[in-house]
Every structure is written in C-alpha cells, then in structure tokens.
C-alpha positions as a Markdown table, in Angstrom:
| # | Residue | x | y | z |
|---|---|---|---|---|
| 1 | Unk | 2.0 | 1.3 | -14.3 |
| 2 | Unk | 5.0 | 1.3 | -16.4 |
| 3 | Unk | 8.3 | 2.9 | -15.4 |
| 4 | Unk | 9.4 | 5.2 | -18.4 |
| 5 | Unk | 11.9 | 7.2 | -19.8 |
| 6 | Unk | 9.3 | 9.4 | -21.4 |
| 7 | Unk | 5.3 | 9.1 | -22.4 |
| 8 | Unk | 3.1 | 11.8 | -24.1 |
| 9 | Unk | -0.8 | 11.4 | -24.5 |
| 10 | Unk | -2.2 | 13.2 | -27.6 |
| 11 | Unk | -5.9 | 13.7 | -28.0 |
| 12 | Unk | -7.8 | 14.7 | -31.7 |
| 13 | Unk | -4.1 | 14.8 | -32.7 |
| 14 | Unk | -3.3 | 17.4 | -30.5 |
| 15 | Unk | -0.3 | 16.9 | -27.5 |
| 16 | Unk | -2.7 | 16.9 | -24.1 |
| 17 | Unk | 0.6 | 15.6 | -21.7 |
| 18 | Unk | 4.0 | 14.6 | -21.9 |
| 19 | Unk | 6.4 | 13.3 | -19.0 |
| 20 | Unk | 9.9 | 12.6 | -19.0 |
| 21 | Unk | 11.3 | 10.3 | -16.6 |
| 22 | Unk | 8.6 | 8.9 | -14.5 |
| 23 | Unk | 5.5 | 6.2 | -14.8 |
| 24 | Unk | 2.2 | 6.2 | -17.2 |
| 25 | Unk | 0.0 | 5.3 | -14.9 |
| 26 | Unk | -2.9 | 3.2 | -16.4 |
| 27 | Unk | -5.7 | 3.6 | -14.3 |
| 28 | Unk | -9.0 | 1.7 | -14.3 |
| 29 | Unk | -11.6 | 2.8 | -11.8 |
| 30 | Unk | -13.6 | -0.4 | -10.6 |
| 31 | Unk | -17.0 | -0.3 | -9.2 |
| 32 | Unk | -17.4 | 0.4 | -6.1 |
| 33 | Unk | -14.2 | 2.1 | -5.4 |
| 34 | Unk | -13.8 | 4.6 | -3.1 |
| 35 | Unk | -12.1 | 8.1 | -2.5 |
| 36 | Unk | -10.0 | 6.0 | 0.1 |
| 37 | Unk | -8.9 | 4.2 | -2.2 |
| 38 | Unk | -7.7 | 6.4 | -4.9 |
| 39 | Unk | -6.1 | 8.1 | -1.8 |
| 40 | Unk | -4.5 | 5.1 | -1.0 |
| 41 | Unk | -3.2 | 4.2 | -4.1 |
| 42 | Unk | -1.6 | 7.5 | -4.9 |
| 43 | Unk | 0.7 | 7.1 | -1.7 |
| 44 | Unk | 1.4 | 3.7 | -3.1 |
| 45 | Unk | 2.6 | 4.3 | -6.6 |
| 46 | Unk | 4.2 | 7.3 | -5.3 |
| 47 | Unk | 6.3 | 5.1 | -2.6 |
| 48 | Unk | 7.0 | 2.0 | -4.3 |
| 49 | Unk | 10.3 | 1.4 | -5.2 |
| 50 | Unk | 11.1 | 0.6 | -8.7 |
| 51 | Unk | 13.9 | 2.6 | -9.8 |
| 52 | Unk | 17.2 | 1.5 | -9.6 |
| 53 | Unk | 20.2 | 2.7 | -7.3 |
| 54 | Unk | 23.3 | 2.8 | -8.0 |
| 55 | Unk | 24.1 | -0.7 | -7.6 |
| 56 | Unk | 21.0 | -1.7 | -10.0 |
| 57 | Unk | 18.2 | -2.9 | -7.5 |
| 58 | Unk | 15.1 | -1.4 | -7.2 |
| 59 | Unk | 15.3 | 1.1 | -3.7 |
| 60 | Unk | 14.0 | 4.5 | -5.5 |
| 61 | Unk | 10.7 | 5.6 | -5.4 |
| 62 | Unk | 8.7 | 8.0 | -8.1 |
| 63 | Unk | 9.5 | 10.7 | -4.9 |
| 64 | Unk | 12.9 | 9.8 | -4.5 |
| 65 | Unk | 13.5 | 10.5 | -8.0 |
| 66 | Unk | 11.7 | 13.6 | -8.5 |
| 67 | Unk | 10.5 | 11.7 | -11.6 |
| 68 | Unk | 6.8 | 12.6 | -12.9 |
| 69 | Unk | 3.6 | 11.0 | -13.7 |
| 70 | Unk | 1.5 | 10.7 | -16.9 |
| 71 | Unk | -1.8 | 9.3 | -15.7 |
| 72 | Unk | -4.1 | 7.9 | -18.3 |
| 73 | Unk | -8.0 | 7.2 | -17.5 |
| 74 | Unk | -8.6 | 3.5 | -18.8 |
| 75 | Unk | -12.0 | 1.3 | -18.2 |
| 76 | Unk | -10.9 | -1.7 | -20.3 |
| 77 | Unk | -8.7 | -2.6 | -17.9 |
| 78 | Unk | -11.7 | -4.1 | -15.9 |
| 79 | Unk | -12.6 | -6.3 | -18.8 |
| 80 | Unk | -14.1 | -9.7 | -17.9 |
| 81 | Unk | -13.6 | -12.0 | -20.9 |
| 82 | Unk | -14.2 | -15.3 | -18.6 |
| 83 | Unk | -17.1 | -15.6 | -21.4 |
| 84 | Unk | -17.6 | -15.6 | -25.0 |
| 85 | Unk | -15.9 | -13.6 | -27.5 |
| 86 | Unk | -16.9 | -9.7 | -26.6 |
| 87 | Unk | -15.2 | -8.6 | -23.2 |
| 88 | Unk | -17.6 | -7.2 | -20.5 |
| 89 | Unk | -16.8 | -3.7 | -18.7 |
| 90 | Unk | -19.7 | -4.1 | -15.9 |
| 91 | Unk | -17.0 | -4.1 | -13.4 |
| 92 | Unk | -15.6 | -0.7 | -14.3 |
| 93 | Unk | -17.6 | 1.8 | -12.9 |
| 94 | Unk | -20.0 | 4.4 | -14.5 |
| 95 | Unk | -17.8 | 7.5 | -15.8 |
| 96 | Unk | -20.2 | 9.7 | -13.2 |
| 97 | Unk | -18.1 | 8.0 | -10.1 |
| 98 | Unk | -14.9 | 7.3 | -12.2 |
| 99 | Unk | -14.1 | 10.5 | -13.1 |
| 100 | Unk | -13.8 | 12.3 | -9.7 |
| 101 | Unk | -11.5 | 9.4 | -8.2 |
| 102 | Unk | -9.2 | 9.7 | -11.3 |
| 103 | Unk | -9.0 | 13.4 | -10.6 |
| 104 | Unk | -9.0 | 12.1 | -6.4 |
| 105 | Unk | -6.1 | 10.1 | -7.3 |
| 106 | Unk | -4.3 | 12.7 | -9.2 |
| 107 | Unk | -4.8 | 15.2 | -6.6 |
| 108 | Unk | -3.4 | 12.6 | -4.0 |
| 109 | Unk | -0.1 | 12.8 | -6.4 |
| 110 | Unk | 0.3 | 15.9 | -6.5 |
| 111 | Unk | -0.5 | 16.1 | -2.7 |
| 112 | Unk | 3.0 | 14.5 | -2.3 |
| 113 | Unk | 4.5 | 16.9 | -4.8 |
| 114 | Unk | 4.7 | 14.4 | -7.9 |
| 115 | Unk | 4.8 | 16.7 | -11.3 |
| 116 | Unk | 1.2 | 15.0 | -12.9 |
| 117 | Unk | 0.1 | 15.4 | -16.3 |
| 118 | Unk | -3.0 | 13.7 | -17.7 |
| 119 | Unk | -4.9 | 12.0 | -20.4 |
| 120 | Unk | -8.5 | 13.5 | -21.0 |
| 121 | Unk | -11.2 | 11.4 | -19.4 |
| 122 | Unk | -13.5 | 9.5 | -21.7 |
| 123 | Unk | -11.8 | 10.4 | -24.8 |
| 124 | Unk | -10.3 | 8.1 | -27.4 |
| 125 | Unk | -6.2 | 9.0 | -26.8 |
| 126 | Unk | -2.8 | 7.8 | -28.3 |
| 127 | Unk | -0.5 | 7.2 | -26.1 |
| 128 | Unk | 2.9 | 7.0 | -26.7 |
| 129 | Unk | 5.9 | 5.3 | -24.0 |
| 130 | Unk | 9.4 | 4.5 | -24.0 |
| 131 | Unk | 9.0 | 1.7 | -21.2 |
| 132 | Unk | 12.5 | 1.6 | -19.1 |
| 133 | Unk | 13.8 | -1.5 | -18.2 |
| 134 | Unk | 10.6 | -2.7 | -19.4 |
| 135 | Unk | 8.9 | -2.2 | -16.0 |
| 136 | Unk | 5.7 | -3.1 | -15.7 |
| 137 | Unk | 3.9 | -3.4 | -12.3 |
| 138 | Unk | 0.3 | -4.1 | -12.0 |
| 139 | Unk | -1.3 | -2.7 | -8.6 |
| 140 | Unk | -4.5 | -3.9 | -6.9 |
C-alpha cells in the first residue's frame, strides 16, 4: 500500500475511482487465502499508523484521518521469478476465489467506515498516484 495525496484508476480510458488523501491499496490475492484473511487485513491497513502527527511521526491511522482507500485488484504481485526469464503467477489464486476476497476485503473497509473506491477486477487499468512522503508499506 502506498500513502497518497491522491490516486485515480481509469479503465478503457474511462475514470472508474479516484481518492484524495488516503492509500492505493495494491492487493494480490494468494492461493489459498481465506475470507479470514481479507477480514484480517482490512482491520490492519485500516489501523496501522502511517500518517504523521503533528510533530512528524507516524501515530495516525487511515481511521484517524478520515482519509480514503483506492483499492486496486493485482495478481502479479505473486510473481515467482526465482527461475528463468518469464515470471510465474501459480501462487496467485484463480480469479473464481480472488474476486470475492477482493470484494471481502473491501467490504471489511468499509465495515469500519473507510470511504473505498475500486479498480475493476481482471481488467487492464491505469493507475495514477501522487505517493506522499513516498510511503510505501508492504503487508503480509
């Protein structure tokens, strides 16, 4: 996930979400993952604290901010390129069971009252970020 200032997600050219201040979510679904977790990892990128107080250190959390969340559906994230030249998605799971723990994990966002717009699931998007700090924090 990426703290920003603002993303958007456009898909055949046309505008499909926009956030202000918030985090784009990048979120690969692995094999074998489970409603549990998507549940799981809502509260957590909802809670963690990576926005700054006022004396500059990271105590605010996405709730304490009231910021929003741009969640964008991505397999390559799983990509095993431990051989060869071609990286290999087998880990990612099958869009059948990825889809419904995207839209699990969204729904756990929105749960907790986090604004959440969205990319469009399988689709070929452009996403567009102004990262803030840059932030980048990769989650398990």
């Amino acid at each position: 996930m990426q703290r920003v200032t603002r993303a958007s997600v456009r898909v055949d050219g046309g505008a499909r979400g926009r956030i202000e201040t918030g985090l784009l979510v990048l979120l690969g679904v692995a094999d074998g993952d489970t409603e549990q977790d998507a549940a799981r990892l809502a509260g957590k990128v909802a809670r963690l604290r990576i926005f700054e107080n006022e004396q500059g250190r990271f105590d605010r959390s996405l709730l304490a901010t009231g910021g929003a969340a741009l969640v964008v559906s991505q397999f390559t994230l799983l990509a095993d390129t431990a051989k060869g030249s071609r990286p290999s998605f087998t880990a990612a799971a099958a869009p059948a069971e990825a889809e419904p723990l995207v839209e699990c994990f969204c729904t756990g966002l929105r749960d907790l009252g986090i604004p959440v717009e969205t990319g469009e699931f399988g689709a070929r998007m452009e996403v567009e970020l102004v990262n803030d700090g840059p932030v980048t924090i990769v989650l398990p």
